[in-house]
PDB file of N, CA, C, O and CB in Angstrom:
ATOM      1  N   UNK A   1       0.815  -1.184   0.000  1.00  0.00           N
ATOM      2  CA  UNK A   1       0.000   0.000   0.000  1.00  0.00           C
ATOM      3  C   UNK A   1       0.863   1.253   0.000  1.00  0.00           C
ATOM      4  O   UNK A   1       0.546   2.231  -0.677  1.00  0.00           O
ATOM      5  CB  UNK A   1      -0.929  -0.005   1.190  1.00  0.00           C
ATOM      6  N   UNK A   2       1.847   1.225   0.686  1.00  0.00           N
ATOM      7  CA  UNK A   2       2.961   2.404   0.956  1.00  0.00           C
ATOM      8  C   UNK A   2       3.470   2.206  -0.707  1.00  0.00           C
ATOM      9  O   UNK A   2       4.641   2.525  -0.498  1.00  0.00           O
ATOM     10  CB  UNK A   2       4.429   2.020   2.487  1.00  0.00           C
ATOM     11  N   UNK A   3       3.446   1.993  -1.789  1.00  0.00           N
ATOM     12  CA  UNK A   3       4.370   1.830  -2.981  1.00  0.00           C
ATOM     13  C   UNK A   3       3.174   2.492  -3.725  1.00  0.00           C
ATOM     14  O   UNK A   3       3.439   3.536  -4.321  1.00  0.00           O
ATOM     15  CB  UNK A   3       5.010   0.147  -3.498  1.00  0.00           C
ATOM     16  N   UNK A   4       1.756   1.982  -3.779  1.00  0.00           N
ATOM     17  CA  UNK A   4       0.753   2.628  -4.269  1.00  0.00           C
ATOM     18  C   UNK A   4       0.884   3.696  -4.198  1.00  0.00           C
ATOM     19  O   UNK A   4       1.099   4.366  -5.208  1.00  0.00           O
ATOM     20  CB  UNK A   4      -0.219   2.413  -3.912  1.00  0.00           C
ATOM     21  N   UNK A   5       0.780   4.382  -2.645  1.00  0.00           N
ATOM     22  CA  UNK A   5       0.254   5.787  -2.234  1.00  0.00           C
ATOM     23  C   UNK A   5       1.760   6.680  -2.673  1.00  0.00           C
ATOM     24  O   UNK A   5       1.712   7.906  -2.777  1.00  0.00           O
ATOM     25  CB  UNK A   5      -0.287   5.876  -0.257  1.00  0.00           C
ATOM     26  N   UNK A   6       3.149   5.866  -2.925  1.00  0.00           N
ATOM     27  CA  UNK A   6       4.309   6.580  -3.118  1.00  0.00           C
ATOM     28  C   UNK A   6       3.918   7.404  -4.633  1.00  0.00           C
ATOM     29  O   UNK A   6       3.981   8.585  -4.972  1.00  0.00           O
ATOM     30  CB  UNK A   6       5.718   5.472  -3.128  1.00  0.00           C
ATOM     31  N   UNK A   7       3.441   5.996  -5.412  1.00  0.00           N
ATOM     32  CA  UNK A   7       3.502   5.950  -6.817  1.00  0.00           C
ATOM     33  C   UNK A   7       2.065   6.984  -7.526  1.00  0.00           C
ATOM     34  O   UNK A   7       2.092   7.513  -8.637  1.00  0.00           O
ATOM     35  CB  UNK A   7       3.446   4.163  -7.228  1.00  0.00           C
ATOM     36  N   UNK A   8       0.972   7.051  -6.589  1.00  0.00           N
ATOM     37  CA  UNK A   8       0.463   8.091  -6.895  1.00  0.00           C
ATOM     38  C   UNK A   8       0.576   9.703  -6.876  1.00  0.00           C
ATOM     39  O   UNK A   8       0.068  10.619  -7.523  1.00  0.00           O
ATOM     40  CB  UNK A   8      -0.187   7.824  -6.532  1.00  0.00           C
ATOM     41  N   UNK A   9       1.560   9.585  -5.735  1.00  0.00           N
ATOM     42  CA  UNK A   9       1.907  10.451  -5.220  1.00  0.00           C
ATOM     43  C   UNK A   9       3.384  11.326  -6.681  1.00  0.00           C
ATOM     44  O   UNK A   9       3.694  12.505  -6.852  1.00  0.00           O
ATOM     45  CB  UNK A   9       2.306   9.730  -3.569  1.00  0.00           C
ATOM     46  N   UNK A  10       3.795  10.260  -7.269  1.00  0.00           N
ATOM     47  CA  UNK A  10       4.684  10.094  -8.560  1.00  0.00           C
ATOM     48  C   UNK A  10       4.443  11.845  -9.165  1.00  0.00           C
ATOM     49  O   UNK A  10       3.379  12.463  -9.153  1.00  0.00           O
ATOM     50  CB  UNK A  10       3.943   8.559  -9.849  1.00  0.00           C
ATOM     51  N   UNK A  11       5.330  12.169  -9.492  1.00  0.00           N
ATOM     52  CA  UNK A  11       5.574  13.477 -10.624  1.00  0.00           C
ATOM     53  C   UNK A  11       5.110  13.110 -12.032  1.00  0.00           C
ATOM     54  O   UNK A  11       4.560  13.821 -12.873  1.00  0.00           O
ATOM     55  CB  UNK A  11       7.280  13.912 -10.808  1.00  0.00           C
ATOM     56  N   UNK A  12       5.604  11.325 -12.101  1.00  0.00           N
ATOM     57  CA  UNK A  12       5.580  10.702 -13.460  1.00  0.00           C
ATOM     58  C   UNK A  12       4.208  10.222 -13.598  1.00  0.00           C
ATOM     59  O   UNK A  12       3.802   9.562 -12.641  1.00  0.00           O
ATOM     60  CB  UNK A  12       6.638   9.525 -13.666  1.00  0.00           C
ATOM     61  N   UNK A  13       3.097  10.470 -14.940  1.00  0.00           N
ATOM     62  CA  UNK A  13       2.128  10.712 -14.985  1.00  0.00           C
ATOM     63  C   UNK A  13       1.659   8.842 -15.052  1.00  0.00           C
ATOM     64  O   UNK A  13       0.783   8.244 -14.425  1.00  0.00           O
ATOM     65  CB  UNK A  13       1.890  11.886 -16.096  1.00  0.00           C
ATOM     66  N   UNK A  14       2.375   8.480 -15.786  1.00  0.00           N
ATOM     67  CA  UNK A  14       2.846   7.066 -16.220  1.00  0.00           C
ATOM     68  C   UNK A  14       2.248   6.133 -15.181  1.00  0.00           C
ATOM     69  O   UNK A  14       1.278   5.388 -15.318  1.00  0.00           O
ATOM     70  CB  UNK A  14       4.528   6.900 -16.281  1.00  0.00           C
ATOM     71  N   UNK A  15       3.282   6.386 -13.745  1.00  0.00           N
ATOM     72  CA  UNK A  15       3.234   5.765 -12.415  1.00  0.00           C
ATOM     73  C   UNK A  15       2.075   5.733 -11.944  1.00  0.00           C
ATOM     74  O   UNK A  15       1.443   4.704 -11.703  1.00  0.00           O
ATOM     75  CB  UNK A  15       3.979   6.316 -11.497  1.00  0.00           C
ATOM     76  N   UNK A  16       1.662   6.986 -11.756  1.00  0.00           N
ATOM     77  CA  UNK A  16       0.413   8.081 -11.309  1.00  0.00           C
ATOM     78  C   UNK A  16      -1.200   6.983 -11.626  1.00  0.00           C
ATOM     79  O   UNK A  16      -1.947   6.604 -10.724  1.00  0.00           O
ATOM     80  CB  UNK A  16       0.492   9.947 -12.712  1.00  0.00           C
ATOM     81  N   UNK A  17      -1.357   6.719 -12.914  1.00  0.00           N
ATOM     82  CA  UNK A  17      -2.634   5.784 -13.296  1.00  0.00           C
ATOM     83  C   UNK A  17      -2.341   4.832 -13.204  1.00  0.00           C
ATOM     84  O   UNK A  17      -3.304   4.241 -12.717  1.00  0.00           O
ATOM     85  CB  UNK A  17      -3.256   5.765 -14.432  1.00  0.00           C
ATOM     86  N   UNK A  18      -0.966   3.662 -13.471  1.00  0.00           N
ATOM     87  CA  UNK A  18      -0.655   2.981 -12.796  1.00  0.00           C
ATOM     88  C   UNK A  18      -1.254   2.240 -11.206  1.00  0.00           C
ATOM     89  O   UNK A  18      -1.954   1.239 -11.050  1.00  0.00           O
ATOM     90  CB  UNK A  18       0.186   3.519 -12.900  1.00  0.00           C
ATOM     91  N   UNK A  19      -0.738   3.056 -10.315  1.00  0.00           N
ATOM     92  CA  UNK A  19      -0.874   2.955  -9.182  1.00  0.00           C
ATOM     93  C   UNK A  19      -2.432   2.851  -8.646  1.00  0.00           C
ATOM     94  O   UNK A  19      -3.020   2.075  -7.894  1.00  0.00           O
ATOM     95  CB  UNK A  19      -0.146   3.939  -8.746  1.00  0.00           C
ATOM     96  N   UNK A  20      -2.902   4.316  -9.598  1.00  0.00           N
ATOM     97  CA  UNK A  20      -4.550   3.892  -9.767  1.00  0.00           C
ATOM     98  C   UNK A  20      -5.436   3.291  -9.957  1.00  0.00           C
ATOM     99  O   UNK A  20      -6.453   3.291  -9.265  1.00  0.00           O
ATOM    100  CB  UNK A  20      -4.996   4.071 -10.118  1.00  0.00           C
ATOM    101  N   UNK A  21      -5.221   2.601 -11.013  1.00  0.00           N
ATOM    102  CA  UNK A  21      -5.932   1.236 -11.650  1.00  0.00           C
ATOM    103  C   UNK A  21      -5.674   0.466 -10.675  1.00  0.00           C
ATOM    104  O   UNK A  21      -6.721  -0.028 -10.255  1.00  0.00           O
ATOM    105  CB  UNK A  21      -5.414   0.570 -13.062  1.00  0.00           C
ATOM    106  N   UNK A  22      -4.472   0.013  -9.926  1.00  0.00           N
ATOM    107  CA  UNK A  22      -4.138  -1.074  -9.320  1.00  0.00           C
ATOM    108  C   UNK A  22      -5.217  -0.750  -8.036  1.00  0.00           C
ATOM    109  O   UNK A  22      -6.192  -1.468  -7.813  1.00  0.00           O
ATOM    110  CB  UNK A  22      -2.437  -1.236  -9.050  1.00  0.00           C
ATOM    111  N   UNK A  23      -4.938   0.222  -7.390  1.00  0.00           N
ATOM    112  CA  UNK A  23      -5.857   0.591  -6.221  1.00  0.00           C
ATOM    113  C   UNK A  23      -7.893   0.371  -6.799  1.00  0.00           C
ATOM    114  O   UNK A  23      -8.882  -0.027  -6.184  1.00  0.00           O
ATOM    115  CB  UNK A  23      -5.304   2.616  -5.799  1.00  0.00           C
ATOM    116  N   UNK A  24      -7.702   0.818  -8.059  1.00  0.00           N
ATOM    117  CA  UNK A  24      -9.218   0.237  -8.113  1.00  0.00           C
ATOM    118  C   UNK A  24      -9.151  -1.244  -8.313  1.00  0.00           C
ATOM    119  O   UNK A  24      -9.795  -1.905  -7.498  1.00  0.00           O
ATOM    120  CB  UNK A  24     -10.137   0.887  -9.366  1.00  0.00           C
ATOM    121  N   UNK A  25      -8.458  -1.934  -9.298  1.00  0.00           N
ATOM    122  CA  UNK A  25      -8.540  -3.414  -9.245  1.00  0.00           C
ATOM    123  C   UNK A  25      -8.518  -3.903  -7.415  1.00  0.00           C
ATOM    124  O   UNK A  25      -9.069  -4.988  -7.228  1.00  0.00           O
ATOM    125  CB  UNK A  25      -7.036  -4.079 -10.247  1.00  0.00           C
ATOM    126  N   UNK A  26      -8.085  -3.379  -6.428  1.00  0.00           N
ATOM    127  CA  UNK A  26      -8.096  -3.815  -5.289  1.00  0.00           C
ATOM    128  C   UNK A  26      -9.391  -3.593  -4.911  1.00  0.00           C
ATOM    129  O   UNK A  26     -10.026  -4.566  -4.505  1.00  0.00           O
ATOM    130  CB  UNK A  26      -7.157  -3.325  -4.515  1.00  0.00           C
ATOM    131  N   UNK A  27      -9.943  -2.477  -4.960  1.00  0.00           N
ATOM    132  CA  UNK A  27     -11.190  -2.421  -4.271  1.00  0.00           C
ATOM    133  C   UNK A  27     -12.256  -3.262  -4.878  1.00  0.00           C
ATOM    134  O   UNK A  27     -12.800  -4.141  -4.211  1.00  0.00           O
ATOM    135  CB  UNK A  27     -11.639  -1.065  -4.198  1.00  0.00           C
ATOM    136  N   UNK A  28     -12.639  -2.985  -6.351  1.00  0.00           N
ATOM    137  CA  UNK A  28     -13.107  -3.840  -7.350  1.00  0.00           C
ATOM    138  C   UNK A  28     -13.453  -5.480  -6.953  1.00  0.00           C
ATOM    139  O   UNK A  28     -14.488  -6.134  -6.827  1.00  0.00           O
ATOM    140  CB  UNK A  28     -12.033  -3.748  -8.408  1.00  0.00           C
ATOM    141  N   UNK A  29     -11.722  -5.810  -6.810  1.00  0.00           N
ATOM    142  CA  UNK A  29     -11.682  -7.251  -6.356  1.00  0.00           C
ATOM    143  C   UNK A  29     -12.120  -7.977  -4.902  1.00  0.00           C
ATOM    144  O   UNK A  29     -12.480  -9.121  -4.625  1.00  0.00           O
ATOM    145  CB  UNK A  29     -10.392  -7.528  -6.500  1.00  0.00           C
ATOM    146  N   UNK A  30     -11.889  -6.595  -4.007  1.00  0.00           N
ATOM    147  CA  UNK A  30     -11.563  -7.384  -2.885  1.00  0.00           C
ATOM    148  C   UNK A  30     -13.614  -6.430  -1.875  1.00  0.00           C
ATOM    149  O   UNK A  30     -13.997  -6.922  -0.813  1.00  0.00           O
ATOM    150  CB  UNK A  30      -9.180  -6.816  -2.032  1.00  0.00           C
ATOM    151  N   UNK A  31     -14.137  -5.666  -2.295  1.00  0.00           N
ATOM    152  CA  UNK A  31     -15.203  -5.223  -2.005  1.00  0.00           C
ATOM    153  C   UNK A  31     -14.966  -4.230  -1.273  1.00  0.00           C
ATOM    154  O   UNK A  31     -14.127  -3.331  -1.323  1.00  0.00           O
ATOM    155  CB  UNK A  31     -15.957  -6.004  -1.558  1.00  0.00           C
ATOM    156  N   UNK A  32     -15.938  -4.526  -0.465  1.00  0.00           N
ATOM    157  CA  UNK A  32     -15.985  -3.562   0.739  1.00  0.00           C
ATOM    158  C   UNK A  32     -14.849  -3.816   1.837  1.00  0.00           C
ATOM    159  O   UNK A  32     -14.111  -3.006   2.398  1.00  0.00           O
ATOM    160  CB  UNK A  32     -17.422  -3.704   1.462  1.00  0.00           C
ATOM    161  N   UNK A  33     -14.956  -5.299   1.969  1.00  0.00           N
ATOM    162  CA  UNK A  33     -14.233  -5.687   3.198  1.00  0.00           C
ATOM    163  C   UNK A  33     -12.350  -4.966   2.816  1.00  0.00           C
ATOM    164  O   UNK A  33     -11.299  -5.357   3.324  1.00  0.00           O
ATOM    165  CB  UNK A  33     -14.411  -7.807   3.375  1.00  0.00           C
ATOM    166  N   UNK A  34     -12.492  -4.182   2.083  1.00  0.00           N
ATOM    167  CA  UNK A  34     -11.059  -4.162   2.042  1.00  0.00           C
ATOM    168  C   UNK A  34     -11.210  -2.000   2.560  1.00  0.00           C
ATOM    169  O   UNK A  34     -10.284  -1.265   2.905  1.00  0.00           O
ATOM    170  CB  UNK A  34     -10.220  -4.890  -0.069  1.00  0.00           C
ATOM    171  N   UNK A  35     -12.170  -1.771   2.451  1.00  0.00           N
ATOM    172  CA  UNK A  35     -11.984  -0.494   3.282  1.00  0.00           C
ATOM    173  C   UNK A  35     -12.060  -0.061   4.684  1.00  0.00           C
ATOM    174  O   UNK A  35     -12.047   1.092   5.116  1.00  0.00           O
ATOM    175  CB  UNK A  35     -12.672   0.187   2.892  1.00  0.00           C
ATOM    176  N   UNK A  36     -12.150  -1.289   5.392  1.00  0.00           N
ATOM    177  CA  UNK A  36     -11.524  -0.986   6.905  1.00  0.00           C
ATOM    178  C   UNK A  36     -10.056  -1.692   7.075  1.00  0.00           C
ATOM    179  O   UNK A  36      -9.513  -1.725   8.179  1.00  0.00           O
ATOM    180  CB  UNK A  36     -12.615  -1.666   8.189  1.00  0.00           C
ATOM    181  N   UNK A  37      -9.526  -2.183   6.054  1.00  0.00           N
ATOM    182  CA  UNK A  37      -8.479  -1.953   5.737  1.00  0.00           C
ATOM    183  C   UNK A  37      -7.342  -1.252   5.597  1.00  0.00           C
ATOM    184  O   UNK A  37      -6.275  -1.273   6.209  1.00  0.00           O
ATOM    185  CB  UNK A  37      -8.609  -2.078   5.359  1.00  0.00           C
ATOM    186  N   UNK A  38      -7.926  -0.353   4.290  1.00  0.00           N
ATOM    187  CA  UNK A  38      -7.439   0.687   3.738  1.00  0.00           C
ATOM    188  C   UNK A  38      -7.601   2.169   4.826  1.00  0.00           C
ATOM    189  O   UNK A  38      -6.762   2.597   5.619  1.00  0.00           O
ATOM    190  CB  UNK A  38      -8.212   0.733   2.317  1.00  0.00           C
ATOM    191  N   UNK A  39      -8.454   2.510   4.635  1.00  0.00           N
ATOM    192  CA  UNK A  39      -8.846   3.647   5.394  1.00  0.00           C
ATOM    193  C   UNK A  39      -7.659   3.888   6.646  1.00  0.00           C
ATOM    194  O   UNK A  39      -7.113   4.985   6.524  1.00  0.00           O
ATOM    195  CB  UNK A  39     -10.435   3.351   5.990  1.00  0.00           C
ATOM    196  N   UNK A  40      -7.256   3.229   7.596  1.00  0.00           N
ATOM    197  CA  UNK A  40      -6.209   3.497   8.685  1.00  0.00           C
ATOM    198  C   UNK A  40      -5.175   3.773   8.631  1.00  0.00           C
ATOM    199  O   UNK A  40      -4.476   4.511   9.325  1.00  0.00           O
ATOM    200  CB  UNK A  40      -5.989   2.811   9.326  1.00  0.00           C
ATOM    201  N   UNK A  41      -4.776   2.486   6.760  1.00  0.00           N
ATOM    202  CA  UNK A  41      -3.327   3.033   6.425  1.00  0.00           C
ATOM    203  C   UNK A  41      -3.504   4.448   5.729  1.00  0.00           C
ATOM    204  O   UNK A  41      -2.715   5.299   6.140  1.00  0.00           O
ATOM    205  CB  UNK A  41      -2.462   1.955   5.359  1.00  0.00           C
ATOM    206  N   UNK A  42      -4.439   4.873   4.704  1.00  0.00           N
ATOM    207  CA  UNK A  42      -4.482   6.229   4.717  1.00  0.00           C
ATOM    208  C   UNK A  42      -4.126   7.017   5.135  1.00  0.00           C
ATOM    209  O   UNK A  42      -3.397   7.874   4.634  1.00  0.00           O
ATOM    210  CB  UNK A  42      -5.024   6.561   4.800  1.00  0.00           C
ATOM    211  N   UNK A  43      -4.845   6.898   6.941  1.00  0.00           N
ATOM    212  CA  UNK A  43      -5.214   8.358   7.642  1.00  0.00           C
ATOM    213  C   UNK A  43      -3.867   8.413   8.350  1.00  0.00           C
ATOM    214  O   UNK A  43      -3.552   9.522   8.782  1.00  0.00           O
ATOM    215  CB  UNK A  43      -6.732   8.454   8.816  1.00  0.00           C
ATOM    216  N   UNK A  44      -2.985   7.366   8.549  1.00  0.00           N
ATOM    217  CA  UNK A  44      -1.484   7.666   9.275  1.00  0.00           C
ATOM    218  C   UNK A  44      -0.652   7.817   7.824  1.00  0.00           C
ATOM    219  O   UNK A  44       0.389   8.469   7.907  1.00  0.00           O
ATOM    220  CB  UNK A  44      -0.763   6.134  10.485  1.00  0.00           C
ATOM    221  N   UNK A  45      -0.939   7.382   6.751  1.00  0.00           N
ATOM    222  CA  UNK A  45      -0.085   7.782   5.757  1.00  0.00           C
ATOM    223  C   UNK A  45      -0.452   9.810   5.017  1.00  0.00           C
ATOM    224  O   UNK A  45       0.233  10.257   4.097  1.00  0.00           O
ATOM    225  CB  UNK A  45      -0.403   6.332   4.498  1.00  0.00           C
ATOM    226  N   UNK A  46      -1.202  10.361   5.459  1.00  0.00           N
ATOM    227  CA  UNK A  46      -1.586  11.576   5.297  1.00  0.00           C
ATOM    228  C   UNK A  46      -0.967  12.185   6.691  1.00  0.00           C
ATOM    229  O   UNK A  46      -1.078  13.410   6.650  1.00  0.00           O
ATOM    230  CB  UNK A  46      -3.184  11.684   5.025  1.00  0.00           C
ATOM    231  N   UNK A  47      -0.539  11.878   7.540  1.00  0.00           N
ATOM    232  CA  UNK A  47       0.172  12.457   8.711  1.00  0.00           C
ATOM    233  C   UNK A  47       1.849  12.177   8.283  1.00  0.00           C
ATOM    234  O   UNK A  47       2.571  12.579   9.195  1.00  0.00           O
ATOM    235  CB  UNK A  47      -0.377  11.615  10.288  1.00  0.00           C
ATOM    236  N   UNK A  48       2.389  11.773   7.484  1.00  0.00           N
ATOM    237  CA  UNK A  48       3.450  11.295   6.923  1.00  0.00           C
ATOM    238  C   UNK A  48       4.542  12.714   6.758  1.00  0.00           C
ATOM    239  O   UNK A  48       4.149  13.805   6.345  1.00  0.00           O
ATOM    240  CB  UNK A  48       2.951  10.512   5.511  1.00  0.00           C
ATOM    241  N   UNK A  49       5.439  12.526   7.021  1.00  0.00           N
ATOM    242  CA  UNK A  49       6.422  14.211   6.751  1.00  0.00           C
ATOM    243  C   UNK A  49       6.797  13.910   5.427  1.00  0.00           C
ATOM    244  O   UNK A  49       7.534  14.826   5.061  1.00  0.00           O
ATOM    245  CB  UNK A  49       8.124  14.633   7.854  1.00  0.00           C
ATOM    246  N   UNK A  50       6.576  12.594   3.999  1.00  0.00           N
ATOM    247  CA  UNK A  50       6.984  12.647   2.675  1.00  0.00           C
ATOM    248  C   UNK A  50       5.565  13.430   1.996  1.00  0.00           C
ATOM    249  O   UNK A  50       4.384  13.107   2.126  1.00  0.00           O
ATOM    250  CB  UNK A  50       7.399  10.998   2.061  1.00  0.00           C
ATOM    251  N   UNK A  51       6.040  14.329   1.395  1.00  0.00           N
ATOM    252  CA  UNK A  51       4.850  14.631   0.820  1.00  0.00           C
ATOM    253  C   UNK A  51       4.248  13.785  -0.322  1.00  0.00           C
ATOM    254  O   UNK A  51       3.066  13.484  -0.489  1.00  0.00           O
ATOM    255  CB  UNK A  51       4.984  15.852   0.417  1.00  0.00           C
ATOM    256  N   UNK A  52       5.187  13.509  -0.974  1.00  0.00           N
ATOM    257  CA  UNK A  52       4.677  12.215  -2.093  1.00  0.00           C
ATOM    258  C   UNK A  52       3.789  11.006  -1.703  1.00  0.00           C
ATOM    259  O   UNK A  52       3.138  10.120  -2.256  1.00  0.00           O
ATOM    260  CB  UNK A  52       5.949  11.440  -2.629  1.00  0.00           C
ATOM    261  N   UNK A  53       4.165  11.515  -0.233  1.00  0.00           N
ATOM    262  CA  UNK A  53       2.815   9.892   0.921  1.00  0.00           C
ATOM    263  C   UNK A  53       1.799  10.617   0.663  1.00  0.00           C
ATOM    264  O   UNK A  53       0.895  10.211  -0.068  1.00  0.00           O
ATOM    265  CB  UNK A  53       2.841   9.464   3.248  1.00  0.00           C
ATOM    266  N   UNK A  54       1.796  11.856   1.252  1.00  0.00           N
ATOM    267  CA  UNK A  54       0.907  12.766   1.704  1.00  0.00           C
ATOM    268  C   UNK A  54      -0.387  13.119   0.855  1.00  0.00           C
ATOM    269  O   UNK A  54      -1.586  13.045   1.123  1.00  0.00           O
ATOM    270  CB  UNK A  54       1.645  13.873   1.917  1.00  0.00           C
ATOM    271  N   UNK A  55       0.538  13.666  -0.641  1.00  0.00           N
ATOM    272  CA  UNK A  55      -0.746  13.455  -1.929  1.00  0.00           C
ATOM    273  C   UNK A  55      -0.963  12.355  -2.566  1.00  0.00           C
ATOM    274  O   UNK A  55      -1.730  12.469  -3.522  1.00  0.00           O
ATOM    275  CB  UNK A  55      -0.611  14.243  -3.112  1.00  0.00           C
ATOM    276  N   UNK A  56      -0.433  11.048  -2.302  1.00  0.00           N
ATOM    277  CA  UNK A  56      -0.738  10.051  -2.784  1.00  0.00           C
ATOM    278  C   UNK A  56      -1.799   9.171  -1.995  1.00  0.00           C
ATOM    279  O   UNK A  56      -2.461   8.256  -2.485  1.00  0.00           O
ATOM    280  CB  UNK A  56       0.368   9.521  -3.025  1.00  0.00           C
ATOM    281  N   UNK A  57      -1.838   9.649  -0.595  1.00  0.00           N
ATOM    282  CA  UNK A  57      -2.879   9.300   0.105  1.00  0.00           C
ATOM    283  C   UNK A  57      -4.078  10.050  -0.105  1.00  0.00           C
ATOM    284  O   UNK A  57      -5.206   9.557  -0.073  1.00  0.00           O
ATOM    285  CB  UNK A  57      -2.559   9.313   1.315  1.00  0.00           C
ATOM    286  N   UNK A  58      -3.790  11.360  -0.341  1.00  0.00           N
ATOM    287  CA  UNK A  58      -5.207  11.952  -0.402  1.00  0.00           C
ATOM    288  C   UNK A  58      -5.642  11.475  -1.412  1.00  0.00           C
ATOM    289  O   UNK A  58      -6.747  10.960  -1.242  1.00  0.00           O
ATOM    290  CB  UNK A  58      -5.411  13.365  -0.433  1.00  0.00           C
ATOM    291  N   UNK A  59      -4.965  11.369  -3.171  1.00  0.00           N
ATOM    292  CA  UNK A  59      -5.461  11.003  -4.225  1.00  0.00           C
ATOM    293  C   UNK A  59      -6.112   9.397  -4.128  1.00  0.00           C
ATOM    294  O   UNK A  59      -7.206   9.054  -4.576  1.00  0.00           O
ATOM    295  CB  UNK A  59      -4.383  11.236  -5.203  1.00  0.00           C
ATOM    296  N   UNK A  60      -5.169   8.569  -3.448  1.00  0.00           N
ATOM    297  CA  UNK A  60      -6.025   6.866  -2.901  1.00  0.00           C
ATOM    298  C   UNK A  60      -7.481   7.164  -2.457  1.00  0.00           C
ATOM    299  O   UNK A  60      -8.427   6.583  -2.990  1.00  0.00           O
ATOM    300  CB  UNK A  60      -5.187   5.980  -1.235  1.00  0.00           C
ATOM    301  N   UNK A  61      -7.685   8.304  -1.234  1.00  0.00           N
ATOM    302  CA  UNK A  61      -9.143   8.506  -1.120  1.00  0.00           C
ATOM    303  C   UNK A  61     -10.122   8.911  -2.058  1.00  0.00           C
ATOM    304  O   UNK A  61     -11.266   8.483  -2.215  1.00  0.00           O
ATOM    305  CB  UNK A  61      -9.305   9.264  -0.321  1.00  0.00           C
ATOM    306  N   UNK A  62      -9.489   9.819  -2.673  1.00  0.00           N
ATOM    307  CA  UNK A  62     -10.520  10.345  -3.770  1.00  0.00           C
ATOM    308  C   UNK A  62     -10.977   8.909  -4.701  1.00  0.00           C
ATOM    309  O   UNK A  62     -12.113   8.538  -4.998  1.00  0.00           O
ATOM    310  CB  UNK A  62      -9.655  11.688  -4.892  1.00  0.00           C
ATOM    311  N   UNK A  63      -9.726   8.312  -5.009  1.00  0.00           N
ATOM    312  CA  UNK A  63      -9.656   6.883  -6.165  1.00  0.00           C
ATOM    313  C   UNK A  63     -10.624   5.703  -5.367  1.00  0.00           C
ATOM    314  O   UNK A  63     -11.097   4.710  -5.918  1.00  0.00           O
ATOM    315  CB  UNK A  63      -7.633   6.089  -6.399  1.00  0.00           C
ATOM    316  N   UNK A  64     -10.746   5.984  -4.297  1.00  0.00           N
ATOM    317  CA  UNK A  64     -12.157   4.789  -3.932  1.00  0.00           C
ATOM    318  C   UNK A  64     -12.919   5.204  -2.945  1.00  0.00           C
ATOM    319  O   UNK A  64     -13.484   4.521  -2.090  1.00  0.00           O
ATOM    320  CB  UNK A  64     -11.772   3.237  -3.387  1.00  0.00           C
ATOM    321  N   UNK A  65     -12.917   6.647  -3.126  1.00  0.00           N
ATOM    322  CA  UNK A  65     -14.628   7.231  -2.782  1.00  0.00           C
ATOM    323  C   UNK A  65     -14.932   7.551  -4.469  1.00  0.00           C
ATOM    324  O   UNK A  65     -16.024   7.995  -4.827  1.00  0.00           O
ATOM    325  CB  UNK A  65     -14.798   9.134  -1.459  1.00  0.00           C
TER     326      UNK A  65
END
């Protein structure tokens, strides 16, 4: 999840949908049960001092709300 939220977080646009698709194929695949999951690593990965965590977490929320 930390490589996702790095890779969205990416300059490179490439990485960026990448990382995206993969995060929807997860939710897609895995339902609901995978957002009390997700959601915790989020909210400590948005408290993160990398900023590349930081907007790659916010963009993960937006990507599966």
């Amino acid at each position: 999840m930390s490589m996702i939220m790095s890779l969205l977080g990416s300059p490179e646009i490439e990485q960026q949908e990448t990382a995206s698709r993969t995060l929807g194929e997860l939710c897609r695949k895995n339902g609901e049960r995978i957002f009390s999951e997700l959601v915790p690593i989020l909210q400590k990965a948005i408290s993160s001092s990398d900023p590349r965590t930081k907007e790659g977490a916010c963009l993960a929320f937006a990507d599966i709300m």
